[in-house]
N, C-alpha and C positions, 0 to 999 in steps of 0.2 A: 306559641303561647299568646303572643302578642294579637293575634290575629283574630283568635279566639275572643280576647277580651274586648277588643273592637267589634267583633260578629254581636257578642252579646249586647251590648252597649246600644249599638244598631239596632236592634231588635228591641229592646226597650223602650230605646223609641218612637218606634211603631206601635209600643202597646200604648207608651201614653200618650201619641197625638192621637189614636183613636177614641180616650178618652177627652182629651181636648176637645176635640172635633164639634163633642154636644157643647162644650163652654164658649169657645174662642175658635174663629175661623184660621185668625191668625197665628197662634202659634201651630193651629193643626199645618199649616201652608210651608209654615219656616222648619216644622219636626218634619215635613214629606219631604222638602226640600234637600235637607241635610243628609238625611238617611238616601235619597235619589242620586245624590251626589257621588256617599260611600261604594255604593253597590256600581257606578255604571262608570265610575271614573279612578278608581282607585283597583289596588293587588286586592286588596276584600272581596271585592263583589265578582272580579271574574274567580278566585276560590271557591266563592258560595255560588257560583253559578256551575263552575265546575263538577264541586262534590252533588250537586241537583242532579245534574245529568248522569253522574256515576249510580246513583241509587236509583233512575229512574230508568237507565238501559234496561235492569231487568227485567222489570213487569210494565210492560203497555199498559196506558187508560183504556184501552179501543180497540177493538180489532183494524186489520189494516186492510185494504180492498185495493183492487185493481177493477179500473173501469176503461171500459175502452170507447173509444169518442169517433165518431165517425170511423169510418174504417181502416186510417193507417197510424190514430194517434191511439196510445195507454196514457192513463193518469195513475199513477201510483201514489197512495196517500197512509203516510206516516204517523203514527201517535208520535210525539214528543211531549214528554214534562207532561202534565198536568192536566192542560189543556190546549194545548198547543198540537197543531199538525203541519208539516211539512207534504212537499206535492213534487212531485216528478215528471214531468211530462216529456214523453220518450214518443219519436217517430218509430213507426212499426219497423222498417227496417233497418235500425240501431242507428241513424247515421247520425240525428240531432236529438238533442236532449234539452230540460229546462230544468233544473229545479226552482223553487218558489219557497221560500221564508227555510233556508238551510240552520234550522236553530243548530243542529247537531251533525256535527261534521262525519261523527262517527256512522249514526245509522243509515248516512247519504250514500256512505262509501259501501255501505255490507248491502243496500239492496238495488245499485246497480252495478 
């Protein structure tokens, strides 16, 4: 419950430092600041980031592609969130691998 009421509160805030934003630089800076704070430093923002990624497993933005690079590298390139994409880069004969910006742990694991 508690979490919730914090999520919202957060969120409020962001609606009215957007309105600030046209008034005052400064309160728009200290309302980013605060909510920036919530979301990347507290049990809040990795829930709201969690429950983002639960709702966004289902449906991709994007189709996903595989491109192959030269002749022994694949790039594998992931939708995530919104507009986010993760990248794979696998040697053709499985030995080394890379991934690049793993926002989601889950769809890293299900497409190698």
């Amino acid at each position: 419950k508690m979490d919730t009421v914090i999520l919202v509160l957060v969120c409020c805030g962001f609606v009215l430092s957007g309105y600030l934003a046209k008034r005052n630089r400064l309160h728009f800076r200290l309302l980013f600041a605060i909510g920036y704070f919530l979301y990347t430093k507290t049990h809040i923002g990795y829930y709201y980031h969690c429950r983002r990624l639960h709702k966004k497993r289902l449906a991709a933005h994007s189709k996903t592609e595989i491109v192959q690079v030269g002749g022994d590298v694949l790039v594998y390139s992931l939708a995530i969130l919104d507009d986010n994409y993760s990248y794979i880069v696998v040697e053709k004969h499985g030995r080394f691998a890379v991934v690049i910006d793993p926002a989601d742990p889950y769809i890293i694991q299900v497409y190698s």
